[in-house]
VOVO-285974 format. One record per residue (C-alpha): x, y, z; chain. Coordinates in pm, whole numbers. Each point is the difference from the previous one (the first is absolute). Layout:
<atom><px>X</px><py>Y</py><pz>Z</pz><gulum>A</gulum></atom>
...
END
This chain:
<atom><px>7180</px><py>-9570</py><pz>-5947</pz><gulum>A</gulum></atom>
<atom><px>-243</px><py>62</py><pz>352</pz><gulum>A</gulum></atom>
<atom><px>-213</px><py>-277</py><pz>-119</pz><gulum>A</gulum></atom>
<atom><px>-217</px><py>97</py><pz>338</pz><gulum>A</gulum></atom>
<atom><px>-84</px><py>328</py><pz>-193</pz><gulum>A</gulum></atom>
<atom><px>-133</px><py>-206</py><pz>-324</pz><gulum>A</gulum></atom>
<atom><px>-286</px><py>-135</py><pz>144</pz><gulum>A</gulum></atom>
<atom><px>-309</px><py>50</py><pz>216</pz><gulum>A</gulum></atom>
<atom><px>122</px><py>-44</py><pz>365</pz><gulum>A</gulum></atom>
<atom><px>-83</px><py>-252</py><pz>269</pz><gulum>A</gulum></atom>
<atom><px>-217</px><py>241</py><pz>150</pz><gulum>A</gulum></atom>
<atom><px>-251</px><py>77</py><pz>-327</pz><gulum>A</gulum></atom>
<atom><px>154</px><py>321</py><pz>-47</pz><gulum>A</gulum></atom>
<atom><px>106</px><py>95</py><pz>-326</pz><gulum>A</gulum></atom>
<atom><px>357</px><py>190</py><pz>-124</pz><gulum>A</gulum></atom>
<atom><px>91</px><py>183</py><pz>-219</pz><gulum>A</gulum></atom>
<atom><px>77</px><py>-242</py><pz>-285</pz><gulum>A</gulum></atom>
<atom><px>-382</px><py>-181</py><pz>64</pz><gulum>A</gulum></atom>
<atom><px>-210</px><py>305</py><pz>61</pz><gulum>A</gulum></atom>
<atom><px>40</px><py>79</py><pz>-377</pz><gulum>A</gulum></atom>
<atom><px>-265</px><py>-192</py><pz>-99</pz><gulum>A</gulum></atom>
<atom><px>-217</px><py>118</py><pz>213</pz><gulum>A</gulum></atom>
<atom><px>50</px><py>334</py><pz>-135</pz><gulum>A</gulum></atom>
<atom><px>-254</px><py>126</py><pz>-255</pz><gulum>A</gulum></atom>
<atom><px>356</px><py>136</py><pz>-256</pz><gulum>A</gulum></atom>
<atom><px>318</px><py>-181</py><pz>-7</pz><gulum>A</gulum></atom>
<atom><px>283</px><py>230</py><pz>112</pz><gulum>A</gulum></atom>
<atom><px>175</px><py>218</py><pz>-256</pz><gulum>A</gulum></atom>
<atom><px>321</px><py>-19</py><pz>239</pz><gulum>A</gulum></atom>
<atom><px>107</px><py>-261</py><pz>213</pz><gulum>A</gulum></atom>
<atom><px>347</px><py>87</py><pz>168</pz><gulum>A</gulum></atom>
<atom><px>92</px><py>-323</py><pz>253</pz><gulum>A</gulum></atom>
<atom><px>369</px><py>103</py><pz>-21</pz><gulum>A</gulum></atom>
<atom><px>-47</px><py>152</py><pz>325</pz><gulum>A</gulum></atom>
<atom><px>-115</px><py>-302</py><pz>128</pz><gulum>A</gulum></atom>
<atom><px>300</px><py>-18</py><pz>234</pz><gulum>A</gulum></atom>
<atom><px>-92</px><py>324</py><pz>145</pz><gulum>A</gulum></atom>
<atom><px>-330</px><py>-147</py><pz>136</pz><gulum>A</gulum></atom>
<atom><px>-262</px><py>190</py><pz>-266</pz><gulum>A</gulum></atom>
<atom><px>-91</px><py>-113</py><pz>-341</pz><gulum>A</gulum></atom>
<atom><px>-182</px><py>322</py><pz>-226</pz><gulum>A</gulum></atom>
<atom><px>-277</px><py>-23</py><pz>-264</pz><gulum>A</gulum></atom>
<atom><px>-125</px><py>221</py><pz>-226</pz><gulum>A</gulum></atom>
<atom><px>-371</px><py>42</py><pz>-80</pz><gulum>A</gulum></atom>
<atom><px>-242</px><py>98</py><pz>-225</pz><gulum>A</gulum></atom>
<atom><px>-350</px><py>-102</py><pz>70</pz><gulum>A</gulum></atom>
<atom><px>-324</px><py>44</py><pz>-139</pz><gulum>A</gulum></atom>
<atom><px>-306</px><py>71</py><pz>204</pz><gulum>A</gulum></atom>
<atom><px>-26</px><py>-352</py><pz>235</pz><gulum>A</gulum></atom>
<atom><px>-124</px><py>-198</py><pz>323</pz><gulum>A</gulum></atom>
<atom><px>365</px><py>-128</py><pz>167</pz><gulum>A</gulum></atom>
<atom><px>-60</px><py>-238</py><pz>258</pz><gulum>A</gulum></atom>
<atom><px>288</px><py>-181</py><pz>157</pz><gulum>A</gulum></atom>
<atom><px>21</px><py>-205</py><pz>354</pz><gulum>A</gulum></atom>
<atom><px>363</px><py>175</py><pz>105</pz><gulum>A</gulum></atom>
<atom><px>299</px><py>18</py><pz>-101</pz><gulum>A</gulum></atom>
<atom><px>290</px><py>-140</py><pz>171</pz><gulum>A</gulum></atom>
<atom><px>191</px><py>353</py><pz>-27</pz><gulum>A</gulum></atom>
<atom><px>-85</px><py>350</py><pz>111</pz><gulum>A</gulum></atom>
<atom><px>-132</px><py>157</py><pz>-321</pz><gulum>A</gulum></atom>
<atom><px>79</px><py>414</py><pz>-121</pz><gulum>A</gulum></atom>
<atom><px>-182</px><py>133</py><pz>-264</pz><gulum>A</gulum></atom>
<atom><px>69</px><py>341</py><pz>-109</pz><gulum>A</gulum></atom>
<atom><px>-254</px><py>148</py><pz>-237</pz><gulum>A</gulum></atom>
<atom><px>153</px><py>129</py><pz>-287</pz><gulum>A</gulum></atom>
<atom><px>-339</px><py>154</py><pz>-182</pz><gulum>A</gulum></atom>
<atom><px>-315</px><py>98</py><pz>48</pz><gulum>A</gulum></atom>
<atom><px>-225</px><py>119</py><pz>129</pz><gulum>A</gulum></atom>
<atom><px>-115</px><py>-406</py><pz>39</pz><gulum>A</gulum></atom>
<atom><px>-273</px><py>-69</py><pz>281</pz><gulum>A</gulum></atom>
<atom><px>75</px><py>-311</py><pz>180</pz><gulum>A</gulum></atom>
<atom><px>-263</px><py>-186</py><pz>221</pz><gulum>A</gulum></atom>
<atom><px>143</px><py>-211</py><pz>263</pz><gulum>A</gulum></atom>
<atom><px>-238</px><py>-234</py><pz>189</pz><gulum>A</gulum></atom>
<atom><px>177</px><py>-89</py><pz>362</pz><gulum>A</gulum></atom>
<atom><px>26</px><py>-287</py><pz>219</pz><gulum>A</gulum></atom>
<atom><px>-398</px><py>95</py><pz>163</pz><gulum>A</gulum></atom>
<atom><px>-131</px><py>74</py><pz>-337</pz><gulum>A</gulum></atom>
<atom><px>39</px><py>390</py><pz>89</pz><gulum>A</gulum></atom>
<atom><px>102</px><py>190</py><pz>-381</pz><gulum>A</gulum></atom>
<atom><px>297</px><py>274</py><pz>-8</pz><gulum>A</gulum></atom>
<atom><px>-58</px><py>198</py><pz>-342</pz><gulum>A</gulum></atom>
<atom><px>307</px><py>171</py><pz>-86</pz><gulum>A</gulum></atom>
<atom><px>111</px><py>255</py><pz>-348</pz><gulum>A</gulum></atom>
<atom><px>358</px><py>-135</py><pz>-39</pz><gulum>A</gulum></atom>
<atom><px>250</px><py>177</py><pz>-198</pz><gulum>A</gulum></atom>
<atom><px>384</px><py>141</py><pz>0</pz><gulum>A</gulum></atom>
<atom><px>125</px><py>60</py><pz>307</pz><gulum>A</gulum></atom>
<atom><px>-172</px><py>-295</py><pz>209</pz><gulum>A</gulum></atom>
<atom><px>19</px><py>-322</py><pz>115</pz><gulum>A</gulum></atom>
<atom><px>-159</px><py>-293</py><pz>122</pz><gulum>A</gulum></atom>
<atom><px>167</px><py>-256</py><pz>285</pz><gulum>A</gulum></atom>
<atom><px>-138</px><py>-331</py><pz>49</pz><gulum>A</gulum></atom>
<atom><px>123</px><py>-174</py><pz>237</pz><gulum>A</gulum></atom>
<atom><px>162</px><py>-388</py><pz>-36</pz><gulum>A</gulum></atom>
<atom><px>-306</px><py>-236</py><pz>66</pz><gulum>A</gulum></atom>
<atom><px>-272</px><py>248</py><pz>-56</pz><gulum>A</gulum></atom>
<atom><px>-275</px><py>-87</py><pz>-307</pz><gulum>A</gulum></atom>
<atom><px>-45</px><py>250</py><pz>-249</pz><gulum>A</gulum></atom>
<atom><px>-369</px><py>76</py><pz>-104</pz><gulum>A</gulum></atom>
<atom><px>5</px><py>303</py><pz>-264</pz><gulum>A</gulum></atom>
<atom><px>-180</px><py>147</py><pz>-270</pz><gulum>A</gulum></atom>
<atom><px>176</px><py>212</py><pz>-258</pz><gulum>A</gulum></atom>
<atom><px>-218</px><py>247</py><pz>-155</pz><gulum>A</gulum></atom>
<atom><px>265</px><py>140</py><pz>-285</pz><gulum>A</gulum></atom>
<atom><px>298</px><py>-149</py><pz>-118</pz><gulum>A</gulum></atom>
<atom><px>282</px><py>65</py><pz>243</pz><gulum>A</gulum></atom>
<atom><px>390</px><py>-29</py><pz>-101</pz><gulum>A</gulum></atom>
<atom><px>133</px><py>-133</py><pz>316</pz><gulum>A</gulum></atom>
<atom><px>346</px><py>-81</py><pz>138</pz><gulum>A</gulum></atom>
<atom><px>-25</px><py>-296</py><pz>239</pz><gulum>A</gulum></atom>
<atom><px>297</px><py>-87</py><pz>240</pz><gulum>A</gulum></atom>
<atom><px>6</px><py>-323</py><pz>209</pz><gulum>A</gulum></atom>
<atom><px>178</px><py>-14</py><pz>292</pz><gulum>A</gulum></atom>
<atom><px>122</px><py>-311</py><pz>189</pz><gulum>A</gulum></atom>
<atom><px>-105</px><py>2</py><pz>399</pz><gulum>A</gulum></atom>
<atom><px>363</px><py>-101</py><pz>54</pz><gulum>A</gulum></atom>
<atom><px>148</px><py>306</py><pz>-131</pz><gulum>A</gulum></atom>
<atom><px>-237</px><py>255</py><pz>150</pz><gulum>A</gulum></atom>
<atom><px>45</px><py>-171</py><pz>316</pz><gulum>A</gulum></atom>
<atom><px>400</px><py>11</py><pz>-52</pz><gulum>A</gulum></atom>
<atom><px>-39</px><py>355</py><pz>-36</pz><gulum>A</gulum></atom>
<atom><px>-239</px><py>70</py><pz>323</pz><gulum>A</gulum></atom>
<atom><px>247</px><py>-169</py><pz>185</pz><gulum>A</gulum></atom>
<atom><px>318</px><py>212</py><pz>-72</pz><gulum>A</gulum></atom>
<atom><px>-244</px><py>313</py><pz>37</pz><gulum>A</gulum></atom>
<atom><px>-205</px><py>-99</py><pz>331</pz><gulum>A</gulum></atom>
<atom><px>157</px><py>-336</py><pz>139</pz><gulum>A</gulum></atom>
<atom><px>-164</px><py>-197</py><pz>233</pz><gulum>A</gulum></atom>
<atom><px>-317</px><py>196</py><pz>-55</pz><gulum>A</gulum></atom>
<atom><px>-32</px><py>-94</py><pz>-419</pz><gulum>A</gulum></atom>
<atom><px>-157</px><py>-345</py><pz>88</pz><gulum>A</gulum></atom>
<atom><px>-347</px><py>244</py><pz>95</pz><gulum>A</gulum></atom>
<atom><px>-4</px><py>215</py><pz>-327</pz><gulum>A</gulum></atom>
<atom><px>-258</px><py>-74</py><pz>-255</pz><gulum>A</gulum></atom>
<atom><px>-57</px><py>171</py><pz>-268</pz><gulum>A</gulum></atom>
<atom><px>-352</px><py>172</py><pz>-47</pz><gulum>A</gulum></atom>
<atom><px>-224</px><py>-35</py><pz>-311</pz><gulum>A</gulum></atom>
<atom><px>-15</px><py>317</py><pz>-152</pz><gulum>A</gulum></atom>
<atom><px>-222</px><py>107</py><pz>-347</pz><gulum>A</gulum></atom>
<atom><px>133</px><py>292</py><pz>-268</pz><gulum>A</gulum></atom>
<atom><px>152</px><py>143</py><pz>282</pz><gulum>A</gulum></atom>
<atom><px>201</px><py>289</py><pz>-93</pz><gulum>A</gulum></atom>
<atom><px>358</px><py>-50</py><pz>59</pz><gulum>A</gulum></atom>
<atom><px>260</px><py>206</py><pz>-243</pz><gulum>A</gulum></atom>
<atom><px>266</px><py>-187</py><pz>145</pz><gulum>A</gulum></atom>
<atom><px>-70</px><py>-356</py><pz>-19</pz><gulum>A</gulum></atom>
<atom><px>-142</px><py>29</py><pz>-362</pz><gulum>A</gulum></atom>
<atom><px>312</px><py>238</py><pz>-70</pz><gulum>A</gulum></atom>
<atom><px>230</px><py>-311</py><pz>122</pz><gulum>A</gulum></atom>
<atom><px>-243</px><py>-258</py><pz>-163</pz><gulum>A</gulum></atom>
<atom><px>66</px><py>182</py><pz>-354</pz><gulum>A</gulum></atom>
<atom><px>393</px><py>27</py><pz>21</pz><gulum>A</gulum></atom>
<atom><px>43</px><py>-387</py><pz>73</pz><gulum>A</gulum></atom>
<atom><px>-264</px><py>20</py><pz>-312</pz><gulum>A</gulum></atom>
<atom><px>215</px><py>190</py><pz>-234</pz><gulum>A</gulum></atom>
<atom><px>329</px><py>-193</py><pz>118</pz><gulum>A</gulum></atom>
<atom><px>-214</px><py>-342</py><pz>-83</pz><gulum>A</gulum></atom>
<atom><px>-102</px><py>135</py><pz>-323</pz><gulum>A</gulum></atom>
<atom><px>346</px><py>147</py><pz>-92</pz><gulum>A</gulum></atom>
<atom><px>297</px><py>-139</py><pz>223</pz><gulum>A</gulum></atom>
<atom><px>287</px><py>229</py><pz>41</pz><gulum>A</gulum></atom>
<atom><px>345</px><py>-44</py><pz>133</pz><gulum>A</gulum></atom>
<atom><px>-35</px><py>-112</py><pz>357</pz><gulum>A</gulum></atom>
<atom><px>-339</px><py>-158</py><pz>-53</pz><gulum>A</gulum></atom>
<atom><px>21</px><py>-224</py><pz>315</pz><gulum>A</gulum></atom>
<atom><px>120</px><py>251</py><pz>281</pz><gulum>A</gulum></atom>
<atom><px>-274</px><py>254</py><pz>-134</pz><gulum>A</gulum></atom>
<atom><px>-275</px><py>-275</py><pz>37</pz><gulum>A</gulum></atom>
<atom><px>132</px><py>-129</py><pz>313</pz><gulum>A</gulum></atom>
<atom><px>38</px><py>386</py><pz>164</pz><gulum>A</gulum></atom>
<atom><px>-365</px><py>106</py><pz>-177</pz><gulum>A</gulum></atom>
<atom><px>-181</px><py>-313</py><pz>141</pz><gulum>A</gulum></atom>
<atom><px>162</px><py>49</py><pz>338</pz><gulum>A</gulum></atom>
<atom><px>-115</px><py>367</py><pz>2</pz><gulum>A</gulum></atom>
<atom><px>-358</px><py>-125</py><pz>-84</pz><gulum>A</gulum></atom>
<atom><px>-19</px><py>-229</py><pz>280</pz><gulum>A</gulum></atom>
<atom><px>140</px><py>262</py><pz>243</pz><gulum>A</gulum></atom>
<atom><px>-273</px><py>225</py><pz>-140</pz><gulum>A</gulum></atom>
<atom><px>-294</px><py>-295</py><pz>12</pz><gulum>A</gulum></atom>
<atom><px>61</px><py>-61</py><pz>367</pz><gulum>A</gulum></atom>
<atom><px>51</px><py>368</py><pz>90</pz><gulum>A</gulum></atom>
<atom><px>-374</px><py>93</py><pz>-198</pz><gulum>A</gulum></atom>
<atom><px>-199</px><py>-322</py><pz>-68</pz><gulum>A</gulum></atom>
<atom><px>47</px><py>-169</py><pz>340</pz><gulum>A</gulum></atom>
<atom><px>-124</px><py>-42</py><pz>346</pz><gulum>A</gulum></atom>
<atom><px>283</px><py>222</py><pz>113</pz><gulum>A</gulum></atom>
<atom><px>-102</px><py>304</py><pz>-238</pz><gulum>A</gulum></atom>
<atom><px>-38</px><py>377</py><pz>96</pz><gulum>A</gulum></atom>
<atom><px>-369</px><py>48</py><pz>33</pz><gulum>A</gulum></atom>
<atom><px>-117</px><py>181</py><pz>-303</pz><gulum>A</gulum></atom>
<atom><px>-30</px><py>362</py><pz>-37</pz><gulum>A</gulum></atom>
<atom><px>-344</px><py>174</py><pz>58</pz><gulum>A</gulum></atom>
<atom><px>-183</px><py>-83</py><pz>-262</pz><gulum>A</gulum></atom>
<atom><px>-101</px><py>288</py><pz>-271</pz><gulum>A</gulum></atom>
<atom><px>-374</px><py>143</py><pz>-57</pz><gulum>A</gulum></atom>
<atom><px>-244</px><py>-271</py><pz>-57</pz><gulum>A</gulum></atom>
<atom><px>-123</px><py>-43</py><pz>-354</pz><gulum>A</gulum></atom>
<atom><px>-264</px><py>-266</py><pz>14</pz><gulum>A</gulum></atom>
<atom><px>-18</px><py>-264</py><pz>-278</pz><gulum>A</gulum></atom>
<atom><px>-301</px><py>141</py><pz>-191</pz><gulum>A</gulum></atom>
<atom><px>183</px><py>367</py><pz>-35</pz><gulum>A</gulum></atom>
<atom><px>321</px><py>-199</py><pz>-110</pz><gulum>A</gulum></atom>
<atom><px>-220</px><py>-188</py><pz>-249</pz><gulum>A</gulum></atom>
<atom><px>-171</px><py>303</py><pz>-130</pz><gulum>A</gulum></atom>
<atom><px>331</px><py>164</py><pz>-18</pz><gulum>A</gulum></atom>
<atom><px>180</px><py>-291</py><pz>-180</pz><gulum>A</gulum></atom>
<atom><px>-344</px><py>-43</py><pz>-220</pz><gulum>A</gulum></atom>
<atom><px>45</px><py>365</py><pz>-97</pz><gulum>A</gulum></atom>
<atom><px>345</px><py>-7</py><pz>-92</pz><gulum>A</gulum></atom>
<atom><px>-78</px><py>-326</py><pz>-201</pz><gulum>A</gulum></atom>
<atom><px>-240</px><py>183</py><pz>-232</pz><gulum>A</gulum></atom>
<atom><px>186</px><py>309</py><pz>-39</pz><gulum>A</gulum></atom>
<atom><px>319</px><py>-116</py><pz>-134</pz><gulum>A</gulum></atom>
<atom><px>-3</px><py>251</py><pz>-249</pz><gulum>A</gulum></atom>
<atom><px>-163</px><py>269</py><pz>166</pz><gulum>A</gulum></atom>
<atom><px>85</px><py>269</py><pz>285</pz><gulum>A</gulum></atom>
<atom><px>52</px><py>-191</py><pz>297</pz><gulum>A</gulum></atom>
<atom><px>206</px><py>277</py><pz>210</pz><gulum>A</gulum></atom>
<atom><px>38</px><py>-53</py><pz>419</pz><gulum>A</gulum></atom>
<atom><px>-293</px><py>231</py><pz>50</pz><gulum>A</gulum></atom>
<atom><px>-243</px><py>-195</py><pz>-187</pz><gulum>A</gulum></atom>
<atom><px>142</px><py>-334</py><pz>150</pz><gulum>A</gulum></atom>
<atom><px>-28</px><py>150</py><pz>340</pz><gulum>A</gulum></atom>
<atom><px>-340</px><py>172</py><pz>-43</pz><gulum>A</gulum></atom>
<atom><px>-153</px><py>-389</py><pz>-82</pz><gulum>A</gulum></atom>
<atom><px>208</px><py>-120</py><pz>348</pz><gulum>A</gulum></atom>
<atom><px>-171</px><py>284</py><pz>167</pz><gulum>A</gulum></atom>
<atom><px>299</px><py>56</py><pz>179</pz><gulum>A</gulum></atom>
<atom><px>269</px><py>309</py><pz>-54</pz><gulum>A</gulum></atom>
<atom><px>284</px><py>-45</py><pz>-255</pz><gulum>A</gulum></atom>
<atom><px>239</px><py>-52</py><pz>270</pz><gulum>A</gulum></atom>
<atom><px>-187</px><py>-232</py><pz>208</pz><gulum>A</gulum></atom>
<atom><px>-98</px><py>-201</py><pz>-337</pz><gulum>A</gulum></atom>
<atom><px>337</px><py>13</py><pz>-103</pz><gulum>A</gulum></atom>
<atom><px>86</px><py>-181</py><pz>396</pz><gulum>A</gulum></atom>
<atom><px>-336</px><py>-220</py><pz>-34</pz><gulum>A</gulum></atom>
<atom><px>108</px><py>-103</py><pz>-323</pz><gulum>A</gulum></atom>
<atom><px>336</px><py>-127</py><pz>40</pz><gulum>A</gulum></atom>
<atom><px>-113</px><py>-179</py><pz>353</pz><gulum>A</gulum></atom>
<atom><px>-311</px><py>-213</py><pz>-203</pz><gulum>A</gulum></atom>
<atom><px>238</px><py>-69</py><pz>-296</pz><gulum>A</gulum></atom>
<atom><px>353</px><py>25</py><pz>58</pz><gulum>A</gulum></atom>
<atom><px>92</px><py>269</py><pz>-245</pz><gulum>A</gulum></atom>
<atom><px>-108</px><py>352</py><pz>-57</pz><gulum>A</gulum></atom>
<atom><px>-299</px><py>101</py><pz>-247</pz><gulum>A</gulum></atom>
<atom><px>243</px><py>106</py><pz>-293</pz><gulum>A</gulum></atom>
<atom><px>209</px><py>-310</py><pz>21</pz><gulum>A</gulum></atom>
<atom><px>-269</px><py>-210</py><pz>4</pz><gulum>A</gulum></atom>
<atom><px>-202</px><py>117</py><pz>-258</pz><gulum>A</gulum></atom>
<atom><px>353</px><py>-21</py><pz>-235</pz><gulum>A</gulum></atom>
<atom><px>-53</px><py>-316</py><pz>102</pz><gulum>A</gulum></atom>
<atom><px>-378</px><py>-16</py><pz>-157</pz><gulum>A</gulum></atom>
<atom><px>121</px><py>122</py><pz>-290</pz><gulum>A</gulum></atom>
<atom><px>321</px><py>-201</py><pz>-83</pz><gulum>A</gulum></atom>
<atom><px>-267</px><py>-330</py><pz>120</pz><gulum>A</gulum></atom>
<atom><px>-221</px><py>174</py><pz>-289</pz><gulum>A</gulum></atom>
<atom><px>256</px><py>14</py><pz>-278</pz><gulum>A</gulum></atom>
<atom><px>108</px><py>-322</py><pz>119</pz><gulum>A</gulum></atom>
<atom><px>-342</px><py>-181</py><pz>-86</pz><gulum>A</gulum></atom>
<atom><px>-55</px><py>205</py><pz>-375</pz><gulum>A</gulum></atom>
<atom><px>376</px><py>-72</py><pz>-77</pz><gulum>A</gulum></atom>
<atom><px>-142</px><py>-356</py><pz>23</pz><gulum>A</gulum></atom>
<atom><px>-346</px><py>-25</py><pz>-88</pz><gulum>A</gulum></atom>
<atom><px>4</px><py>264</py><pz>-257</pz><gulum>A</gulum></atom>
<atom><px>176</px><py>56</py><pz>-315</pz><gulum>A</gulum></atom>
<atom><px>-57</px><py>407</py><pz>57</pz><gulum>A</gulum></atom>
<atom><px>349</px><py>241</py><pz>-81</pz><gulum>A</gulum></atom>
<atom><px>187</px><py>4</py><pz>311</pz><gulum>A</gulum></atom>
<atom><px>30</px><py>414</py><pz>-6</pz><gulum>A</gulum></atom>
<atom><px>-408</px><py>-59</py><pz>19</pz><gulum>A</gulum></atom>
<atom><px>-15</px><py>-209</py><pz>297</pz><gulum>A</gulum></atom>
<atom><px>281</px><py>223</py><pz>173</pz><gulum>A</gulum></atom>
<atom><px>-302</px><py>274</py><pz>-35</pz><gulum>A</gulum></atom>
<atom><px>-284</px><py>-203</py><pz>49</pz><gulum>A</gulum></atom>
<atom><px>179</px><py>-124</py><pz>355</pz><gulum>A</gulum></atom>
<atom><px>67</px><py>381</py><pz>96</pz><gulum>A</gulum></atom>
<atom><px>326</px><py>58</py><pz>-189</pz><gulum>A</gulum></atom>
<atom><px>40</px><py>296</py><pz>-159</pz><gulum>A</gulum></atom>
<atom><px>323</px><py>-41</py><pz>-147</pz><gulum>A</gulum></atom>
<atom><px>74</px><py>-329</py><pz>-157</pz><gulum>A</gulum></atom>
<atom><px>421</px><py>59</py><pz>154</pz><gulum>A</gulum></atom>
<atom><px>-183</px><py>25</py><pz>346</pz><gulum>A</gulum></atom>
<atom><px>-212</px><py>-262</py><pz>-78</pz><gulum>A</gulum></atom>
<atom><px>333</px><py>-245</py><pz>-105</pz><gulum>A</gulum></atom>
<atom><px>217</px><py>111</py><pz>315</pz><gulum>A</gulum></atom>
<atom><px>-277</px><py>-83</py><pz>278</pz><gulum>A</gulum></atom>
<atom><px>-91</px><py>-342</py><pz>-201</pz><gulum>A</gulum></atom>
<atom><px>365</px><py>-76</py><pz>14</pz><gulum>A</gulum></atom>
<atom><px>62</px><py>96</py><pz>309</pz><gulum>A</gulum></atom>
<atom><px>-279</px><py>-194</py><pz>147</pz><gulum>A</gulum></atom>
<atom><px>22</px><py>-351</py><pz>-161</pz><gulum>A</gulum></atom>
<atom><px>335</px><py>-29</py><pz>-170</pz><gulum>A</gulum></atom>
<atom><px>-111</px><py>47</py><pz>-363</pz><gulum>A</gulum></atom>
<atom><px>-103</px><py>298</py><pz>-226</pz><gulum>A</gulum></atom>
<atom><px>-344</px><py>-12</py><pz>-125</pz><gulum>A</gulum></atom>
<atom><px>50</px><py>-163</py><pz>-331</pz><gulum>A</gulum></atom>
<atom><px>251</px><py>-286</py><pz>172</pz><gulum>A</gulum></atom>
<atom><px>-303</px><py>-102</py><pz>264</pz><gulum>A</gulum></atom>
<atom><px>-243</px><py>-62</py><pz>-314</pz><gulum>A</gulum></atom>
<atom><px>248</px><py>-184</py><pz>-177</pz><gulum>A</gulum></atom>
<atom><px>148</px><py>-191</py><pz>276</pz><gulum>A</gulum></atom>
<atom><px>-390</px><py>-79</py><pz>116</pz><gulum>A</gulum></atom>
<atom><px>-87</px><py>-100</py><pz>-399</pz><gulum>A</gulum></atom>
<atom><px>295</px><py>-245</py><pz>-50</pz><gulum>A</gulum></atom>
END
C-alpha cells in the first residue's frame, strides 16, 4: 500500500483517503484499485452543505451527475462564482487550490483525483519540454460532454468491473488527462463566443417559474417570454448560464422533485410521477432510472433502509 496517499501530506494538503471527513456524506463508492493509474474515484451523495477544505494534494474532477444543484464558490479574493450544476458538466480544481463552496440542493457527484505525477507524465509525452509550464485552470459547472462522458465510464467500470478492467482504466484515465490539458489548461483554445446574455435575475425568474409549475404548462414559449428573449436565443442563453438546455434541465427539476417526495413522503409513487410533471407513471419510471440508477420505488426504499 502508497502509505503517502493515507494521510494528510507534508504540505497540509489533504488526499483523497483524508478529505472524506471533511466531506459533509461519506462516499457511497470508493474505487482505489486504480490507484496505480494515478486517480482514486468517489462517489457522492450530499445533502445541502458548506465544504471548506485548504487543498488537496491532487487535481480534483467532479462531474455532476444531477441537478439542477446551485453551487456557490467563494475564491481566493473573496470574489463568489454561482453556478446551476447538472449532467453534462464539470468542475476542475486544480492540485493546491482551497475549495470554498456552498451547495444549494443535493448533488450526486463523481469525484476523480488525480496524482500531479501522472498528469505531468502525460503532458510530457504530448508537449515535451514545454509540459513543465501547463497548469491546469480552475473551472466551475463548466460544460464539458466529454470529460464527464469519460468520468462516467471509469464510473461504471469501478462500479461493475469487466474483463480487462485495468487496460480500460489505464486507456480512460489517459484519455482524460489528454482531454484536461487540451480544455482546462493554460494551453486551451480560447472559448467560443459566448451565447446571448441572460442575466442572473431572468435566469432566476426563469428557474423560479419552472420550480412552481412542475405540474403545469411550462412550454419554450412561456419560458422564453419570462427571459424576454426569443425561443432560439433563450434556448442559446440558456444552455450558456446553465450548461444544459431548458428541457433537460427542467427533467432535471422534476426527477430532483420526485427524488425529495420519494423520501420525505409516503405519497403513491404513480402520484408523485404526476405531481413532478409526469404524465405517465412508465415515463415517469424510465427518466428516474435513467437519471440516478434506481426506479422510483428502489430510491425510497434504498433511502428508508
Amino acid at each position: 500500500m502508497d502509505r503517502r496517499r493515507d494521510r494528510t501530506s507534508s504540505s497540509g494538503l489533504l488526499t483523497p483517503e483524508t478529505v472524506v471527513d471533511q466531506l459533509p456524506s461519506r462516499p457511497v463508492l470508493t474505487s482505489l484499485a486504480d490507484r496505480r493509474q494515478g486517480v482514486v474515484l468517489q462517489r457522492y451523495r450530499h445533502p445541502p452543505a458548506v465544504i471548506d477544505i485548504p487543498g488537496l494534494s491532487d487535481a480534483l474532477v467532479v462531474a455532476h451527475l444531477s441537478g439542477p444543484v446551485l453551487v456557490e464558490e467563494t475564491r481566493q479574493g473573496g470574489t463568489t462564482d454561482r453556478q446551476w450544476t447538472g449532467p453534462g458538466q464539470v468542475t476542475v480544481t486544480p492540485a493546491g487550490q482551497p475549495i470554498r463552496r456552498v451547495l444549494k440542493g443535493r448533488p450526486d457527484v463523481a469525484l476523480l483525483f488525480m496524482q500531479p505525477d501522472f498528469l505531468h507524465a502525460v503532458a510530457q509525452d504530448v508537449y515535451g519540454a514545454e509540459a513543465d509550464r501547463l497548469t491546469l485552470v480552475p473551472c466551475l459547472g463548466a460544460p464539458d460532454e466529454t470529460a464527464a462522458r469519460l468520468v462516467g465510464l471509469l464510473l461504471a467500470e469501478a462500479e461493475q468491473p469487466g474483463t480487462g478492467g485495468e487496460l480500460m482504466v489505464q486507456s480512460l484515465t489517459q484519455a482524460l488527462a489528454l482531454h484536461l490539458l487540451r480544455s482546462h489548461s493554460n494551453r486551451a483554445s480560447p472559448p467560443p463566443s459566448p451565447p446571448p446574455s441572460l442575466p442572473a435575475s431572468r435566469l432566476r425568474r426563469v428557474v423560479e417559474q419552472m420550480q412552481t409549475g412542475l405540474e403545469g404548462d411550462l412550454s419554450l414559449s412561456r419560458l422564453a417570454e419570462t427571459s424576454g428573449l426569443s425561443q432560439s436565443q433563450f434556448v442559446r442563453a440558456f444552455r450558456g448560464a446553465t450548461g444544459q438546455p431548458p428541457h433537460r434541465y427542467l427533467v432535471g427539476l422534476r426527477v430532483e422533485r420526485a427524488r425529495a417526495l420519494l423520501e420525505q413522503t409516503d405519497l403513491p409513487i404513480t402520484l408523485i410521477g404526476v405531481r413532478c410533471g409526469f404524465e405517465q407513471p412508465s415515463h415517469f419510471s424510465t427518466i428516474f432510472r435513467a437519471r440516478t440508477g434506481f426506479s422510483p420505488r428502489a430510491w425510497r426504499q434504498a433511502r428508508r433502509s
